[in-house]
SEDO-296297 format. One record per residue: residue in one letter; z, y, x of N, C-alpha, C in turn. Coordinates in steps of 0.1 Angstrom, whole numbers, padded with zeros to 4 digits, always signed. Layout:
BEGIN
AZYXZYXZYX;...
END
This chain:
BEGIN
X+0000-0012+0008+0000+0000+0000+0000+0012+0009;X-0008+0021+0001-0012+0030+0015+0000+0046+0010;X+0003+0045-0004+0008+0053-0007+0020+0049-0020;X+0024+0054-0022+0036+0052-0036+0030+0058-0048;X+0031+0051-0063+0023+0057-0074+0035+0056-0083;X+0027+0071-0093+0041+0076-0098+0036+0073-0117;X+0045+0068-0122+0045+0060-0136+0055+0061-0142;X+0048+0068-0156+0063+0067-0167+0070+0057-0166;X+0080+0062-0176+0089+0048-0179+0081+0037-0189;X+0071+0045-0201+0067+0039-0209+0057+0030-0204;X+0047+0037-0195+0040+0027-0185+0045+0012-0180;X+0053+0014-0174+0060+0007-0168+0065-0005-0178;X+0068-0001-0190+0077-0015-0204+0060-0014-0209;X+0050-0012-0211+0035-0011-0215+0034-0027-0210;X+0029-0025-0191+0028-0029-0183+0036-0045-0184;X+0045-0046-0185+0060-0054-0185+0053-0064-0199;X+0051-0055-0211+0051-0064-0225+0036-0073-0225;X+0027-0063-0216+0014-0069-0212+0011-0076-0206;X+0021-0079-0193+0021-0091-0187+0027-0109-0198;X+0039-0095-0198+0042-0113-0214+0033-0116-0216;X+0025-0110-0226+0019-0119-0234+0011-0127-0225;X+0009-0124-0215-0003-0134-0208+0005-0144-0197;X+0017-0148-0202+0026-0157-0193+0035-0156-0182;X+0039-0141-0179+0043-0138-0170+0052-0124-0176;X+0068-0133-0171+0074-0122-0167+0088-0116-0160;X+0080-0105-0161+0088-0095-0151+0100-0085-0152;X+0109-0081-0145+0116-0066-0151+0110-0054-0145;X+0102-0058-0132+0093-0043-0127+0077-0050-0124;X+0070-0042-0128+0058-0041-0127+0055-0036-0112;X+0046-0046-0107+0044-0038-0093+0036-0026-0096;X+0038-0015-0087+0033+0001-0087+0017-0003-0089;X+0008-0008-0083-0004-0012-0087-0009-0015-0099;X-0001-0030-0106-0002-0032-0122+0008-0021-0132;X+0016-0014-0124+0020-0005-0136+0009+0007-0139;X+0003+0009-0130-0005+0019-0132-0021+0018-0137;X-0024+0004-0132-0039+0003-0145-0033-0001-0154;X-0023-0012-0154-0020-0018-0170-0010-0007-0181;X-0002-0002-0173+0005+0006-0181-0006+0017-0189;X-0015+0023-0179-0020+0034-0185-0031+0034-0200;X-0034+0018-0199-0042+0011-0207-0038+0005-0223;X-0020+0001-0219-0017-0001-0232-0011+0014-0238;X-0008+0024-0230-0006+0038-0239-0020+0041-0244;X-0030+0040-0235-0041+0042-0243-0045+0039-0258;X-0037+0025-0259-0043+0021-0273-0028+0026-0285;X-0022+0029-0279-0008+0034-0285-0013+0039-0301;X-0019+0048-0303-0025+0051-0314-0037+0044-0323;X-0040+0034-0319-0051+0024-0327-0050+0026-0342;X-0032+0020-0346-0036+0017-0356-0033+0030-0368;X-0032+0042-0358-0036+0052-0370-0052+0054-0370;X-0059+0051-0359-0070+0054-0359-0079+0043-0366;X-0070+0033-0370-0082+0022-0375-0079+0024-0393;X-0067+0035-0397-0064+0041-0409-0075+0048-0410;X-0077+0057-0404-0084+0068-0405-0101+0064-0408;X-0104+0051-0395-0116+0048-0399-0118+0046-0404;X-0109+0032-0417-0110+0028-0434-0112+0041-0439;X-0103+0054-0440-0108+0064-0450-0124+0071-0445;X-0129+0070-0437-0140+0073-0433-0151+0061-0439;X-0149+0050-0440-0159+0040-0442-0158+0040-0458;X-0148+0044-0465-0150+0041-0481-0153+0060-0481;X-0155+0069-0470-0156+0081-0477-0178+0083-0474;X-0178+0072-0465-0192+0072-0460-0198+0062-0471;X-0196+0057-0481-0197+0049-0496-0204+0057-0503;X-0195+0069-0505-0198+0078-0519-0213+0080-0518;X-0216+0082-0528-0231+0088-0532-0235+0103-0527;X-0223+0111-0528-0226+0128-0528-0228+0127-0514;X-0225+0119-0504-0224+0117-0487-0237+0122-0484;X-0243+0125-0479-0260+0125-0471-0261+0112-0467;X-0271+0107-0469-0275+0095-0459-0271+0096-0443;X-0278+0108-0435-0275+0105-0422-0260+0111-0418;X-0254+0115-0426-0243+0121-0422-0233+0107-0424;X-0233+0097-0435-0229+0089-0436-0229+0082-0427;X-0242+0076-0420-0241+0067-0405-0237+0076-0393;X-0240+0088-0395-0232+0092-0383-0217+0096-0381;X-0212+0101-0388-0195+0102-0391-0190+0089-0388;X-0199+0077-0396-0190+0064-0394-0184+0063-0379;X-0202+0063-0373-0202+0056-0363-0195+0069-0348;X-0193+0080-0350-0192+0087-0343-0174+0085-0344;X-0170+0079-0355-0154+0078-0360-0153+0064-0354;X-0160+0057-0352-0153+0046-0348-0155+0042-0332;X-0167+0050-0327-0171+0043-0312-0167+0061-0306;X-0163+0068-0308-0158+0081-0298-0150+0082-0293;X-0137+0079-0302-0126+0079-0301-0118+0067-0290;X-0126+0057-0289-0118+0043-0280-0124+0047-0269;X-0136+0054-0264-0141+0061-0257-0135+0067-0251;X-0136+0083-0256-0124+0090-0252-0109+0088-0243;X-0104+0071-0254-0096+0067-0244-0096+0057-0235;X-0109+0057-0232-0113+0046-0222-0108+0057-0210;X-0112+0068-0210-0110+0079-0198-0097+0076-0191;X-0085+0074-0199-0078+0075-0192-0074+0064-0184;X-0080+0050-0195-0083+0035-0181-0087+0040-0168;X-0100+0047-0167-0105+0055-0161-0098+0059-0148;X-0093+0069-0153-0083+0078-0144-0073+0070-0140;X-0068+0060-0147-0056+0049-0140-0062+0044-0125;X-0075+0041-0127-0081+0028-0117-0086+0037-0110;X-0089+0053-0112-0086+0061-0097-0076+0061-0091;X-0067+0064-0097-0054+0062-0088-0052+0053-0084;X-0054+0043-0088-0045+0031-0081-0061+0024-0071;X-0069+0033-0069-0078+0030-0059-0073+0038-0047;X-0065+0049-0055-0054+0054-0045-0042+0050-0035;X-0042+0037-0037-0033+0027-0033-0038+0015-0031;X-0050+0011-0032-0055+0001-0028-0069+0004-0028;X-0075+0002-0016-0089+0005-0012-0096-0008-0020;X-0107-0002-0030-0112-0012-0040-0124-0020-0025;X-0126-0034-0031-0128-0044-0028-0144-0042-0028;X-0149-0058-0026-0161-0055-0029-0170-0059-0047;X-0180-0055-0053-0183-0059-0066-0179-0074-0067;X-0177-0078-0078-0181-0092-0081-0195-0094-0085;X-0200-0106-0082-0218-0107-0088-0212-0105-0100;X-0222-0103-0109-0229-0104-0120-0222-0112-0127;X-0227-0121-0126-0222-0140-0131-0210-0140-0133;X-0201-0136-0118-0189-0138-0119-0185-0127-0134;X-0185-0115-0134-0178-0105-0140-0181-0110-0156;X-0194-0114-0157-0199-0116-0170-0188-0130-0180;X-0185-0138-0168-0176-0147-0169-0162-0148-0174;X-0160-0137-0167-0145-0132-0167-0145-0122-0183;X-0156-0108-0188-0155-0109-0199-0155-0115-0209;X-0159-0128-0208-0161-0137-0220-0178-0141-0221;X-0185-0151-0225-0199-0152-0229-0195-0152-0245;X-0185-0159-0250-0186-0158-0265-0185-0142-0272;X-0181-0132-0265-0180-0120-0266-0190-0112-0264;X-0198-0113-0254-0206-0103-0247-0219-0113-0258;X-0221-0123-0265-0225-0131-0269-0230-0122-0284;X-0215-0119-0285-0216-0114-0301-0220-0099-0299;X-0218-0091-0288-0218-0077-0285-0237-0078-0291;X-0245-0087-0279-0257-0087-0282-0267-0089-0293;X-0258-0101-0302-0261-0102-0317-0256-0092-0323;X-0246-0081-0321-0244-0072-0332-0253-0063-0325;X-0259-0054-0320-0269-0049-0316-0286-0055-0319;X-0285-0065-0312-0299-0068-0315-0302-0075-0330;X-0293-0078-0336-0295-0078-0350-0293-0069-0361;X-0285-0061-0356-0289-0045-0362-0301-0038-0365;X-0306-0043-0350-0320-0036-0348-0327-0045-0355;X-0331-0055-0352-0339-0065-0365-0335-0059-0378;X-0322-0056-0384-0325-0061-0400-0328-0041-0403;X-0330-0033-0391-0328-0020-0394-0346-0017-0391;X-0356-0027-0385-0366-0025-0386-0376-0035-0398;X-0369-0041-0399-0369-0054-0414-0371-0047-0425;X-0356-0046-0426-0352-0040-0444-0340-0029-0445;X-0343-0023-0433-0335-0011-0442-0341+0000-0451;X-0335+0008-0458-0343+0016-0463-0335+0029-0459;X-0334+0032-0449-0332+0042-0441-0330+0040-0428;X-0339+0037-0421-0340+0031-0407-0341+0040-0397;X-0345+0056-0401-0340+0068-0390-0323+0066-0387;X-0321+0066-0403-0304+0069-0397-0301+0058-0394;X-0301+0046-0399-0296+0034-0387-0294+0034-0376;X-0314+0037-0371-0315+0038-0355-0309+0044-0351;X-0305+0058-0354-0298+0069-0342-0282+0063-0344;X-0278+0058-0357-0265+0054-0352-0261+0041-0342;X-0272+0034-0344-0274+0026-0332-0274+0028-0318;X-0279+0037-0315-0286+0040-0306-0273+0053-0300;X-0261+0058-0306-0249+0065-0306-0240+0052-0306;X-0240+0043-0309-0228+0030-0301-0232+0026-0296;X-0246+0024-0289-0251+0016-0279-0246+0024-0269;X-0250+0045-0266-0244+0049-0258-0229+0047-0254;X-0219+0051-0268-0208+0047-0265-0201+0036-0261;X-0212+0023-0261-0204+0014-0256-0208+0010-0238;X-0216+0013-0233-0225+0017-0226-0215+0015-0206;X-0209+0028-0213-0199+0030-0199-0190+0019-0198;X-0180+0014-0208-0171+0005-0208-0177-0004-0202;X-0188-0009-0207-0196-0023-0206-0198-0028-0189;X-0207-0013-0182-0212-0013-0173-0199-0013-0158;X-0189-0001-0161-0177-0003-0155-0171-0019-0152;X-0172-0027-0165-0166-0037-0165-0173-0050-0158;X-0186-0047-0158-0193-0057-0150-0195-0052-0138;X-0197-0039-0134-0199-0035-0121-0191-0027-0111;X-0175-0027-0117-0166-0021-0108-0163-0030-0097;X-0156-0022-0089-0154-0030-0076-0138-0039-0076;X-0132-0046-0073-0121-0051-0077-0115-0043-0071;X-0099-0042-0076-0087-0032-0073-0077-0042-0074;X-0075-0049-0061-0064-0058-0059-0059-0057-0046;X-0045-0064-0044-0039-0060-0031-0035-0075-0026;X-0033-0085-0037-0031-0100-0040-0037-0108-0051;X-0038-0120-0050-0042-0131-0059-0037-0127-0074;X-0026-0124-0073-0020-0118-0086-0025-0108-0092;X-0028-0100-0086-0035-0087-0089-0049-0083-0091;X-0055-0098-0086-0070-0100-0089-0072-0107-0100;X-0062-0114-0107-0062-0120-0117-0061-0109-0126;X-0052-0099-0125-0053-0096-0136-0064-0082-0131;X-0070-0078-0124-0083-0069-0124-0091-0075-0130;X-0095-0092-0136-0102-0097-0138-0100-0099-0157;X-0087-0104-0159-0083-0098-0170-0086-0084-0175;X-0085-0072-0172-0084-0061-0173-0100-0057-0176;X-0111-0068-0170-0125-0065-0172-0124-0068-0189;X-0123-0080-0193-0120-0082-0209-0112-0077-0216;X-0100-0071-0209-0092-0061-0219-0099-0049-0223;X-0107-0044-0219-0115-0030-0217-0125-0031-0229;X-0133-0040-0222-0145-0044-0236-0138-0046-0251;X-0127-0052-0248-0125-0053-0262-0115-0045-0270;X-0108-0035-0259-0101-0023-0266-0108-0008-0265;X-0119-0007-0258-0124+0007-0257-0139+0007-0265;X-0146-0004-0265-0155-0002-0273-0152-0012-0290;X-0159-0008-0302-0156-0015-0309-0172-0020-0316;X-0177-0025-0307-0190-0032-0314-0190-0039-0329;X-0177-0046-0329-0182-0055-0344-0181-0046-0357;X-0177-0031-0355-0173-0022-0367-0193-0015-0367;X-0200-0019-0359-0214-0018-0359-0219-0029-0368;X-0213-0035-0377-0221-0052-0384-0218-0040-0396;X-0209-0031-0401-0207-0023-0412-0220-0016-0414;X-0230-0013-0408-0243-0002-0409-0248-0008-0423;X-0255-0019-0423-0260-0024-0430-0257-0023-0442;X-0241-0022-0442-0238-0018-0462-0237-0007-0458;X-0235+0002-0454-0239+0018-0454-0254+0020-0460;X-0266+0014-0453-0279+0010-0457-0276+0005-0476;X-0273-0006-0476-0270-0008-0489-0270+0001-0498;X-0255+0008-0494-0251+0019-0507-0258+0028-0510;X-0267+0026-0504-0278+0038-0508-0286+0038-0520;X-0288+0024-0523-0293+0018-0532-0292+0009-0541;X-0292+0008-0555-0285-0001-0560-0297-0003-0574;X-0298-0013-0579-0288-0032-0574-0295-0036-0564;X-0287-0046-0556-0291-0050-0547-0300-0070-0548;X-0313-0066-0543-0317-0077-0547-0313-0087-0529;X-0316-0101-0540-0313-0109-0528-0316-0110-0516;X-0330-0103-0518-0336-0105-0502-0328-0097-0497;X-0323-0087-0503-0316-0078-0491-0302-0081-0490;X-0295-0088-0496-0284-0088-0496-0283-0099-0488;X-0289-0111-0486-0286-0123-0477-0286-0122-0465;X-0297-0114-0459-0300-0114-0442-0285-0107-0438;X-0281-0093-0445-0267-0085-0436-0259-0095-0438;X-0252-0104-0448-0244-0114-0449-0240-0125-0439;X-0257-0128-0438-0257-0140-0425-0257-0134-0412;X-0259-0118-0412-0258-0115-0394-0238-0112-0397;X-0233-0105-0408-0224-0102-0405-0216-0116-0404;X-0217-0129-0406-0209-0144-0403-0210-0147-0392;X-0224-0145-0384-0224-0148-0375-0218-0143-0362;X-0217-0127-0365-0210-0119-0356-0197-0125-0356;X-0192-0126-0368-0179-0124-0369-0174-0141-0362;X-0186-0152-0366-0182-0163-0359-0178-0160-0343;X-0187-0152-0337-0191-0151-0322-0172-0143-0322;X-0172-0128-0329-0164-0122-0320-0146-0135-0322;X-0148-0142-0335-0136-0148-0335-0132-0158-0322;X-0141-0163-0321-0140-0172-0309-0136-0169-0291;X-0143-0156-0293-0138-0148-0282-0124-0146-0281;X-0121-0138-0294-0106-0129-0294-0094-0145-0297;X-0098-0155-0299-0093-0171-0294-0092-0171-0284;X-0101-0172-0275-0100-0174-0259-0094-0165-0255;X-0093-0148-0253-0085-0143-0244-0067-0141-0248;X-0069-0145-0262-0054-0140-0269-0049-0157-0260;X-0055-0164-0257-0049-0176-0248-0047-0174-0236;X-0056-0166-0228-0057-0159-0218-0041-0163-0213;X-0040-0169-0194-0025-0166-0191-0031-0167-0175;X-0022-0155-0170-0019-0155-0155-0021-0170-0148;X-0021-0166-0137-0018-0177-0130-0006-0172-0118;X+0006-0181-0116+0013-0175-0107+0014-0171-0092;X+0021-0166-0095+0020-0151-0081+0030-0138-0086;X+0028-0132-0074+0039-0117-0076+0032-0107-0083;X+0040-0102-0098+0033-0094-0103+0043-0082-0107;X+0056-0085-0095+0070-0074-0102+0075-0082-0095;X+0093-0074-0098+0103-0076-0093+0112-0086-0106;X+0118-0093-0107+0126-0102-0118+0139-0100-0109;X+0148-0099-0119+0163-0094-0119+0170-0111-0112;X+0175-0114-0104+0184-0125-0109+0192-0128-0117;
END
């Protein structure tokens, strides 16, 4: 350690409750993991008013009196900005603590793509690329689709690329484990791709009754996303350390 890093208290029990869950624990977080992990679970500290907020936004993007394109863009500007936003301060954690450990070299490709998940990055690509199919298919507003597509593709964009092509920030085996964890923590708490399977009834409520052809295809992409992302958020919620020094434990 080339220097000393300075972390709330709340970082620090963040850090601590985040290692639990993944099989490991500690009463001090070493200065390294308190400071990417800690700064990552304050980040999400506010979710679940934010995922309030997005339900009133998704039944306020329903109404009829809405504009069409104002409808896809509020949604999507409400649901992919905001985890964005606080992806920055992930961000800014993993400067610092590059501040204390000279980052490593990339992992290939393969490897990183590994470590996020295939069943995830799996579904990321089906909810995108079948967006775009059923928005050049059958939508009946496929300007505003596209640009809202094409506004979470940006916003998911940075997370994605950070996470497959940052350089590792480890000092130990312990700490590579969880830089490697931390690639799939990211994807799945700063971007929110599967609230992108929602476009399509946005498309819908535009128009009513809905006949079958149109009603079956969003049905079957939205099961299948939802098959892909379940399977994923299985595997990492299993997700566990492997042992090694990750803190100090009290005797």
């Amino acid at each position: 350690m080339v220097e000393t890093a300075w972390t709330t208290l709340a970082e620090r029990q963040g850090a601590r409750a985040w290692l639990a869950r993944h099989g490991v624990a500690v009463d001090e977080p070493t200065p390294l993991l308190a400071v990417r992990v800690g700064a990552r679970v304050q980040a999400t500290r506010s979710y679940p008013v934010h995922a309030v907020l997005s339900g009133v936004v998704w039944m306020v993007a329903l109404l009829p009196p809405v504009p069409v394109l104002a409808r896809f863009l509020v949604f999507t500007l409400a649901s992919a900005a905001y985890p964005l936003l606080q992806w920055r301060r992930a961000r800014a954690a993993d400067r610092a603590a590059a501040r204390l450990v000279p980052p490593g070299a990339r992992p290939p490709l393969r490897v990183a793509a590994a470590q996020v998940g295939p069943w995830y990055l799996a579904g990321v690509a089906t909810t995108f690329a079948g967006g775009a199919v059923l928005c050049a298919v059958s939508a009946a507003n496929p300007v505003a689709w596209a640009v809202a597509l094409v506004i979470g593709g940006a916003c998911s964009a940075p997370v994605f690329e950070r996470a497959l092509r940052a350089p590792v920030i480890a000092e130990d085996k312990a700490s590579a484990a969880v830089d490697a964890a931390l690639r799939a923590y990211d994807t799945r708490a700063f971007v929110v791709p599967f609230l992108f399977t929602f476009l399509p009834w946005i498309d819908l409520s535009t128009s009513w009754p809905w006949p079958p052809a149109r009603l079956v295809p969003p049905l079957a992409y939205f099961v299948l996303v939802v098959v892909f992302y379940a399977r994923a958020a299985t595997g990492f919620r299993r997700l566990r350390l492997p042992p090694g020094r990750y803190g100090t434990v009290t005797p």
